[in-house]
C-alpha positions in Angstrom: -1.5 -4.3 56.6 -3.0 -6.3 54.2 -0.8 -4.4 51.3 2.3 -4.8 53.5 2.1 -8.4 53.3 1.3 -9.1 49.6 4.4 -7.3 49.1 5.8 -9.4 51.4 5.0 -12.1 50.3 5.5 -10.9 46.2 9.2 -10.4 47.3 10.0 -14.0 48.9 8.2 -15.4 45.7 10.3 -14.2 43.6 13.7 -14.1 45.4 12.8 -17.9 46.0 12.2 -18.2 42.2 15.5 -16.2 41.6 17.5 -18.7 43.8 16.1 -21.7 42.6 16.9 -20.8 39.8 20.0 -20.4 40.2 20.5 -23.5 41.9 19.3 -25.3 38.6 21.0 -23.0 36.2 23.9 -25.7 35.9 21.7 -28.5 34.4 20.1 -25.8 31.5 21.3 -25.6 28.2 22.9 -22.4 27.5 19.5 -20.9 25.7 17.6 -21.8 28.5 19.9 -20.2 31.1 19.6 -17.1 29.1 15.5 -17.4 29.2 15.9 -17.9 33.1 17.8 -14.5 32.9 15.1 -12.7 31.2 12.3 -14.5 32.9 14.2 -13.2 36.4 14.7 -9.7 35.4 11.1 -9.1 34.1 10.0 -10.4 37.6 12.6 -8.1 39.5 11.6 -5.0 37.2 8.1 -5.7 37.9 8.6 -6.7 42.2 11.1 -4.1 42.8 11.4 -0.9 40.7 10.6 2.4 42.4 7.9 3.2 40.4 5.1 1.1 39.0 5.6 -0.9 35.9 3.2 -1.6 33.1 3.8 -5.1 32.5 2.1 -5.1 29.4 4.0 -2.8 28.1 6.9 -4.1 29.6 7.0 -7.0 28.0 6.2 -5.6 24.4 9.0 -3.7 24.7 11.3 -6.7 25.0 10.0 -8.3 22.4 10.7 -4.9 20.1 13.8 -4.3 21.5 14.9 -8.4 20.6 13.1 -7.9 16.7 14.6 -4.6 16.4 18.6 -6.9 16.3 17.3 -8.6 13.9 16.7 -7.8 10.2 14.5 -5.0 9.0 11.5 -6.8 8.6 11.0 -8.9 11.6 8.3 -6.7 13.9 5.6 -7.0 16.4 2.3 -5.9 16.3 -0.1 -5.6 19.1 -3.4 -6.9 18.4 -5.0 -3.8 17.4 -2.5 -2.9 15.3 -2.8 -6.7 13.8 -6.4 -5.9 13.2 -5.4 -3.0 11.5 -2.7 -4.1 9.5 -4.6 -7.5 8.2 -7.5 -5.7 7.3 -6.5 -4.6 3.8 -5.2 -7.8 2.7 -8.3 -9.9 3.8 -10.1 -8.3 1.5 -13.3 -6.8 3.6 -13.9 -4.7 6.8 -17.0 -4.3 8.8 -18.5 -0.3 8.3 -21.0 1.6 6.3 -19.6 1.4 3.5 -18.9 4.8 2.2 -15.7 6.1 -0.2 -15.1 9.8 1.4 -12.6 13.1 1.9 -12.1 15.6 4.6 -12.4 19.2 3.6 -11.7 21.2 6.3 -12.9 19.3 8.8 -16.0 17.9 7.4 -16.7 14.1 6.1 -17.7 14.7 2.4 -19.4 11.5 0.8 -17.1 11.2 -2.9 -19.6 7.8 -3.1 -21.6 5.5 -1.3 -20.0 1.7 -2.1 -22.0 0.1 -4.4 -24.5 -2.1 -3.0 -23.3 -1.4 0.1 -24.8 -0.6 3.4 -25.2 3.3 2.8 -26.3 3.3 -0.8 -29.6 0.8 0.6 -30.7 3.5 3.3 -30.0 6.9 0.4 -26.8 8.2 1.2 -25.3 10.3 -1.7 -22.2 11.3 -3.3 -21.9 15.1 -2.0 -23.5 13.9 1.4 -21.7 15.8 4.6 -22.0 13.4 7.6 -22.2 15.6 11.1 -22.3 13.0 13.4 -22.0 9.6 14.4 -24.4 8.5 17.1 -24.1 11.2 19.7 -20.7 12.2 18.9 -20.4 15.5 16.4 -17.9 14.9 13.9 -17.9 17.6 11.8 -16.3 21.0 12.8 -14.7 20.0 15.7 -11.0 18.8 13.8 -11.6 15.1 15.2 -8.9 13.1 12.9 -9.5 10.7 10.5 -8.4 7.6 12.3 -11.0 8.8 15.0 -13.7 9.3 12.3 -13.5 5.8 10.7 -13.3 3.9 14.1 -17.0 5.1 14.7 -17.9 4.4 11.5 -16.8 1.3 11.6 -18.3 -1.6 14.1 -19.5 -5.1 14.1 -21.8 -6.2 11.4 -25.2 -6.3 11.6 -24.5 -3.7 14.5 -26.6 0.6 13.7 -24.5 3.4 12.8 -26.8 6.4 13.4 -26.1 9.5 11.2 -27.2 13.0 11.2 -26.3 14.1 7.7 -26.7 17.4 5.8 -27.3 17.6 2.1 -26.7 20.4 -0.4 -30.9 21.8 -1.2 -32.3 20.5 1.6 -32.8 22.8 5.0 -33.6 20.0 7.4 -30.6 17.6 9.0 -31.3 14.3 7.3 -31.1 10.9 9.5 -30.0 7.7 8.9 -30.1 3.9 10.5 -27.8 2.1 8.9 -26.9 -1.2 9.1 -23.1 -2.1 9.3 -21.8 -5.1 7.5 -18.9 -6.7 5.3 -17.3 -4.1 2.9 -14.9 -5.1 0.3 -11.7 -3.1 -0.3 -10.5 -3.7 -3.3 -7.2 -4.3 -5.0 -7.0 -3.6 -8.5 -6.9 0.6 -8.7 -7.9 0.7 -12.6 -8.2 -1.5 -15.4 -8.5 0.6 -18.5 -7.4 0.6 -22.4 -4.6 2.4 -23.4 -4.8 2.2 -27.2 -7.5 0.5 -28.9 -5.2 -3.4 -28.8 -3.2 -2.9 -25.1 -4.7 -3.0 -21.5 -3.6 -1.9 -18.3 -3.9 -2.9 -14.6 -3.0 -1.5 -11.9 -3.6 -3.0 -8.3 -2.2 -1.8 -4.8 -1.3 -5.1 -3.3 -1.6 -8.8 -2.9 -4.7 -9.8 -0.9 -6.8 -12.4 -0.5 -9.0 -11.0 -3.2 -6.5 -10.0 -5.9 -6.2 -13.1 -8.0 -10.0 -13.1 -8.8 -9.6 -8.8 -9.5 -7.1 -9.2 -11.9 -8.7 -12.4 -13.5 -12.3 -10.0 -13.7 -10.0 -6.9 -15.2 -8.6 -9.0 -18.0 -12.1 -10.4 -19.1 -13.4 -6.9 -19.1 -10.6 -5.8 -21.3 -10.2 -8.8 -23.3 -14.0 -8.0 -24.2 -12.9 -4.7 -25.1 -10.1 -6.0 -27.7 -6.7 -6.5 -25.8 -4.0 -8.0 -27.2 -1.4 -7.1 -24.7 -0.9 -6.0 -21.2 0.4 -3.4 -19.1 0.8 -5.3 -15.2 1.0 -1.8 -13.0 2.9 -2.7 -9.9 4.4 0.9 -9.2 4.0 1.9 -5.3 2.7 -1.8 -4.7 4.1 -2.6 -1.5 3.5 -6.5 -1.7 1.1 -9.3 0.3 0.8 -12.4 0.1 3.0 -15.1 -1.5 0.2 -17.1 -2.3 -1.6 -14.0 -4.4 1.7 -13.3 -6.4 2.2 -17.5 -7.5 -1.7 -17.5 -8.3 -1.1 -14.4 -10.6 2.0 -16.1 -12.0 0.1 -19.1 -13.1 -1.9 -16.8 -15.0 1.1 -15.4 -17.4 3.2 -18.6 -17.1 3.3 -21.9 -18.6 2.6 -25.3 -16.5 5.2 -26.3 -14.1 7.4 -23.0 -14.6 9.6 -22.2 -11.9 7.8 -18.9 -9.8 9.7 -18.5 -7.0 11.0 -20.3 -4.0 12.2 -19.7 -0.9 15.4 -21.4 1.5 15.8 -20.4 4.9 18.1 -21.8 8.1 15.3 -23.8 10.2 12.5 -24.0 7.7 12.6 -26.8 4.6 12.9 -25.0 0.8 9.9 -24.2 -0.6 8.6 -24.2 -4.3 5.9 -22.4 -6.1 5.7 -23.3 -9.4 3.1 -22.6 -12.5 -0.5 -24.7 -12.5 -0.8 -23.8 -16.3 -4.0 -23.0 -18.2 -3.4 -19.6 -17.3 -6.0 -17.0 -18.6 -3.5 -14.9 -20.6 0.0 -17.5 -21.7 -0.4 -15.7 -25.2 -0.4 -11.8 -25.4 2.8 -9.7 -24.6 3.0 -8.5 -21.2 5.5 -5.3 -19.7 5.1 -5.1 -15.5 5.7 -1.2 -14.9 8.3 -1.1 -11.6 9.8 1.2 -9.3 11.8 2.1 -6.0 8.6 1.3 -4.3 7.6 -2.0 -5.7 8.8 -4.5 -3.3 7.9 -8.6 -1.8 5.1 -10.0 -3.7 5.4 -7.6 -6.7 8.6 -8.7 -6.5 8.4 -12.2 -6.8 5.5 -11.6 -10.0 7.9 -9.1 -12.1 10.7 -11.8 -11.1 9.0 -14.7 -12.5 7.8 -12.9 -15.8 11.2 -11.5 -16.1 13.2 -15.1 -15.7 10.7 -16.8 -17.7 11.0 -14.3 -20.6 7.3 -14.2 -20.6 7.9 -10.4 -20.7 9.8 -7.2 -20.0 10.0 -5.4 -17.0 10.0 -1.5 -17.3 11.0 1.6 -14.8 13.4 1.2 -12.1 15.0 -0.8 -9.9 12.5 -2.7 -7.4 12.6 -1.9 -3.4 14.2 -5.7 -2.8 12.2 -7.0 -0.2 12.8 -10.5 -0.5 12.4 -11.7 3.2 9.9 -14.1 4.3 8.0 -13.8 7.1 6.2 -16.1 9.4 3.1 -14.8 12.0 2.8 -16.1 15.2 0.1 -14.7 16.3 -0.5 -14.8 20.2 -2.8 -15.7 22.9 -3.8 -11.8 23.2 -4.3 -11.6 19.3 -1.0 -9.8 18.8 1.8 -11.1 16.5 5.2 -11.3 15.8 6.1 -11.6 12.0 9.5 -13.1 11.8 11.3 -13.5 9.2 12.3 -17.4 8.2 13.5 -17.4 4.7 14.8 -15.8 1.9 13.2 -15.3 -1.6 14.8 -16.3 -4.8 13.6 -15.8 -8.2 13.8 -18.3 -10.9 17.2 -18.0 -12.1 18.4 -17.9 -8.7 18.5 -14.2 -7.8 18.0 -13.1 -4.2 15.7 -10.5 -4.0 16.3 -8.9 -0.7 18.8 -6.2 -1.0 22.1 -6.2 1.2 21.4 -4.7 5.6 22.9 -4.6 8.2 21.3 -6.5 11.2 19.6 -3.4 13.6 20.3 -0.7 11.3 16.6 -0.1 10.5 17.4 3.8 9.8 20.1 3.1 7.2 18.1 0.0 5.4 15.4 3.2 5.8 17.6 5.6 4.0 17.9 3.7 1.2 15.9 4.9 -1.4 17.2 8.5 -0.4 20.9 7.2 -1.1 19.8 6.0 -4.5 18.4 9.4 -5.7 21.3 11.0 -4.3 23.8 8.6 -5.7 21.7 9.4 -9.4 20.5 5.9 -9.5 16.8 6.9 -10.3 17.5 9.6 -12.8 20.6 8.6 -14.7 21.2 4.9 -15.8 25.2 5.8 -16.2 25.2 5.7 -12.4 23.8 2.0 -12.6 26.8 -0.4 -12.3 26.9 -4.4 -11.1 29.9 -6.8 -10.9 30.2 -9.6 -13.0 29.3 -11.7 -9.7 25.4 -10.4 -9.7 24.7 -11.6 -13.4 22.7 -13.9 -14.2 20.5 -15.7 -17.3 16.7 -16.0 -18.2 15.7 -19.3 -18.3 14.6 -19.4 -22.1 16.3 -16.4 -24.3 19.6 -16.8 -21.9 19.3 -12.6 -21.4 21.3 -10.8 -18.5 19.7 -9.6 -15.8 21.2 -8.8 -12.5 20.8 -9.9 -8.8 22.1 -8.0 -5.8 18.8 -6.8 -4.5 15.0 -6.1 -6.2 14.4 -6.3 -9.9 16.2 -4.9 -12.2 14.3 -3.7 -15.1 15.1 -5.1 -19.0 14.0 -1.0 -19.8 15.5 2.1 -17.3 13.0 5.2 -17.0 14.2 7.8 -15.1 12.5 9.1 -12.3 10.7 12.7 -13.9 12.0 15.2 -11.0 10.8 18.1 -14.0 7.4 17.0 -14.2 6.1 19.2 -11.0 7.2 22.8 -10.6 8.4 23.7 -6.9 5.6 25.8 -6.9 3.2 22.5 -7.9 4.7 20.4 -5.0 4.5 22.8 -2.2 0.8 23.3 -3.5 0.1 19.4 -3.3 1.8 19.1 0.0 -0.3 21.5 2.0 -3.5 19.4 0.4 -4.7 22.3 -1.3 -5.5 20.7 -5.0 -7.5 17.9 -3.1 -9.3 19.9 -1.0 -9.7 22.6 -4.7 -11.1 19.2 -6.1 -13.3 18.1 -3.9 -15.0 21.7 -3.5 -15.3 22.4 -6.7 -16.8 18.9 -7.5 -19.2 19.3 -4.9 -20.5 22.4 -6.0 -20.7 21.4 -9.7 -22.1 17.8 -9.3 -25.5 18.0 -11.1 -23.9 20.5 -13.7 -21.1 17.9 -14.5 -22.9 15.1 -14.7 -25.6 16.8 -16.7 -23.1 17.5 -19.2 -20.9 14.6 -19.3 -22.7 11.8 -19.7 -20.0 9.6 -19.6 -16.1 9.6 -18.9 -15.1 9.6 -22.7 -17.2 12.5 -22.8 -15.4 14.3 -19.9 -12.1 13.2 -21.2 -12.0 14.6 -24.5 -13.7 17.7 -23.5 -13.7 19.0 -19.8 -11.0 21.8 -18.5 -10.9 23.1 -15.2 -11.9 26.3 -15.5 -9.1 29.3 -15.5 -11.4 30.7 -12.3 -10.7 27.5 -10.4 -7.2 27.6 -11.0 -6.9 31.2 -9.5 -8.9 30.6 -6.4 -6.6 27.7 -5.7 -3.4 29.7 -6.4 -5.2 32.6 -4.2 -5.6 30.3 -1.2 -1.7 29.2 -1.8 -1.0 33.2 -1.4 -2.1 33.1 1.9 0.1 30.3 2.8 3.3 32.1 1.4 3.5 29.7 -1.9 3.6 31.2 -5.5 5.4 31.0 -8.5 8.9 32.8 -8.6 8.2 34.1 -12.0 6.0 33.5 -15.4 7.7 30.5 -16.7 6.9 28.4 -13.5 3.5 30.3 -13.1 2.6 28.7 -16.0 3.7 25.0 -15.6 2.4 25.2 -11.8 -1.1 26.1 -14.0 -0.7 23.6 -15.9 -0.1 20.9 -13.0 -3.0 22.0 -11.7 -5.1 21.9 -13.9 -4.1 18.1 -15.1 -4.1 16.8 -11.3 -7.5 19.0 -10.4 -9.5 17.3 -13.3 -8.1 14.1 -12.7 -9.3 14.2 -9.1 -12.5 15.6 -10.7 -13.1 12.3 -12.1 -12.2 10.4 -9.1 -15.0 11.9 -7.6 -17.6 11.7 -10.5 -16.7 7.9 -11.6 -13.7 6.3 -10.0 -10.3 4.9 -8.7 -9.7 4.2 -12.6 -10.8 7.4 -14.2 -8.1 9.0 -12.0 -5.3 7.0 -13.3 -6.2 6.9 -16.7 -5.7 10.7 -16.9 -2.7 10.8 -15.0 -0.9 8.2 -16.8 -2.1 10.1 -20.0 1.4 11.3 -20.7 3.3 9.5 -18.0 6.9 8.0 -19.8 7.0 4.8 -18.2 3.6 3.8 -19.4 5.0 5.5 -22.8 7.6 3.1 -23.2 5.8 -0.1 -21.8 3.2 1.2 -24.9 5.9 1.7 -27.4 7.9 -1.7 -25.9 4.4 -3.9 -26.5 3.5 -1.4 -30.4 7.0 -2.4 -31.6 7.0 -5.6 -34.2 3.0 -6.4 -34.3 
């Protein structure tokens, strides 16, 4: 009875709201009439649908479905998702602090962060963690996500590990005390020849600006001249990291970017000056993936003529958004503005409002239109040209950054054979086993990474047992030609991982970049006229 008549009473509530409504509908403003319509058929949905309605979900769904009209960037997030998202660009999470693969299905320590939480209580590189409090994580194909969710937690808060360790019979056990973990930006900072650096960093966070500054003293210390700014594959952050970065490169008071927008004033971010490196010659490496923030930086160097731009043709994300983050911690980012470069370029590239799969698509129609491998396929109208600010040289607007030097994308580098090999995760997994079980011999014998470099190859047996293993999965060479190059791939990608493991993030890159063209023509670009 009692059911009966909240119903009841649910029902007269909100047909009395629904008529009142009504009755008041003629003294609204349009916009608000159309809120009373929403507002009224959320209520009905959730009063009088057969079934039973999550309103949460409900209600997230409108707010998708709304964004989803809208341009491709405008989204929602709910608030673990936020937490997720936000993470990476504030610089620090709360865990153990440990860098780690999967093989198989086991955690496999590659390094315990320095300083960090693990490294205190003796966790090692080579380390297999089993479980996670009373929760078994190993052998049981739990996923990653799941995996990194226990090990994460509040700081201050125990993780308790069982862990099992190559030599030692017993389970080892482990307290250890959760707390702030950085996760850092810049990927490697190496030298390329004996007078040019190289950076390379994955986004824009809070903690990027002081990265970058610590790379260049490390490599100004080691002789640079000139600089190599890596932004391939960076997907972009925050504005405020990119014009901080600028300053660096840029004289005072030069133009960085700035942004204009329908309901929001214009905004400018211009150079502060005193800048840490205004004197050395400077190429930003580029592709299809470099979008927003690395935007804006290889904009403003590029419009400035403080330096050339090399690769290919930037993602052109060059919409700003706003968060409004909610009273349940989840947020809508919506998009306010629009960014322009210094000469006035827009650098969002052309959409169609709620055609998210074809804005999607469009890297796939630039390979398939040859714009990646052939710069004959590359054609603008005289309406997208524009001039640096300084020499007066063309460059073009229409979407991303064009760069002053076309590489083409290297669709030769990695045999057929290679890819389908990478893609089943077989030369990581080949990696990380046979780094595990060589760890004390490596390290023994390559005392440091110049060592390795000049003098470690992965061993012909290696090779085979990775090719062996690809058997099984129906994957081999179609005949001696691609047998060899597949080999060969292996080989370079297997002792680069190698070195990942041993030493670091950087290691890695430098020996895959070793011969990689569009670092060979920013090197050539900065050697010419010295």
């Amino acid at each position: 009875m009692k059911r009966i008549l909240i119903c009841i009473l649910t029902l007269c509530a909100a047909l009395n709201m629904s008529a009142q409504n009504a009755r008041n509908s003629n003294n609204l403003d349009p916009f608000q009439q159309q809120l009373n319509k929403l507002l009224n058929a959320t209520v009905a949905i959730s009063s009088f649908y057969v079934d039973s309605v999550d309103n949460n979900k409900m209600v997230e769904d409108a707010i998708n479905g709304i964004l989803s009209k809208l341009d491709p960037h405008s989204n929602y997030s709910n608030a673990a998702e936020t937490k997720k998202l936000t993470e990476p660009l504030e610089g620090s999470f709360e865990g153990i602090g440990v860098q780690f693969n999967m093989l198989e299905d086991t955690l496999v320590v590659i390094q315990p962060v320095p300083k960090g939480p693990s490294e205190k209580v003796g966790i090692m590189a080579g380390d297999r963690l089993v479980s996670v409090g009373d929760t078994t994580i190993a052998g049981v194909n739990m996923s990653r996500d799941e995996i990194m969710r226990r090990l994460r937690g509040p700081k201050g808060s125990i993780a308790h590990l069982k862990v099992v360790r190559s030599g030692i019979r017993d389970t080892l056990i482990f307290d250890v005390k959760r707390d702030k973990i950085p996760v850092n930006s810049v990927d490697a900072a190496y030298m390329v020849t004996p007078t040019i650096g190289l950076i390379r960093f994955n986004n824009f966070a809070e903690t990027t600006h002081k990265e970058v500054l610590q790379a260049i003293d490390t490599l100004k210390r080691k002789g640079m001249k000139d600089l190599i700014i890596d932004l391939q594959q960076n997907g972009g952050g925050y504005l405020q990291s990119a014009a901080d970065l600028a300053s660096e490169f840029l004289a005072a008071g030069d133009m960085i970017v700035y942004t204009r927008g329908r309901a929001v004033p214009d905004q400018e971010f211009r150079s502060k000056g005193n800048g840490v490196f205004t004197k050395g010659k400077v190429a930003v490496l580029v592709d299809e993936y470099s979008a927003s923030a690395s935007e804006i930086l290889a904009g403003a160097i590029q419009d400035q003529d403080r330096g050339i731009v090399v690769g290919r043709r930037t993602f052109g994300k060059g919409l700003v958004q706003r968060p409004l983050e909610m009273a349940d911690h989840s947020m809508i980012r919506l998009t306010v503005a629009r960014y322009y470069t210094p000469s006035g370029r827009c650098i969002q590239k052309p959409y169609e409002k709620g055609d998210k799969q074809g804005y999607a698509k469009d890297v796939i129609n630039r390979y398939n239109n040859g714009e990646l491998t052939n710069a004959d396929s590359i054609h603008f109208p005289d309406s997208l040209r524009y001039k640096t600010l300084r020499e007066g040289r063309t460059v073009y607007g229409g979407g991303g950054i064009m760069p002053d030097y076309f590489v083409p994308l290297d669709t030769m580098k990695y045999s057929k054979c290679y890819r389908e090999i990478s893609a089943k995760s077989l030369v990581i997994n080949a990696s990380i086993r046979f780094a595990d079980k060589n760890r004390k011999k490596l390290q023994k014998d390559y005392k440091t990474f110049e060592e390795y470099k000049r003098n470690f190859e992965v061993p012909q047996e290696a090779v085979d047992e990775l090719l062996a293993e690809a058997k099984k999965q129906n994957i081999e060479p179609k005949d001696d030609a691609e047998k060899t190059h597949t080999e060969a791939n292996i080989r370079r990608v297997m002792k680069a991982f190698v070195a990942r493991d041993l030493w670091d993030m950087s290691e890695y890159v430098e020996l895959i970049y070793a011969d990689d063209e569009v670092v060979k023509k920013a090197v050539e670009l900065l050697s010419s006229n010295e």
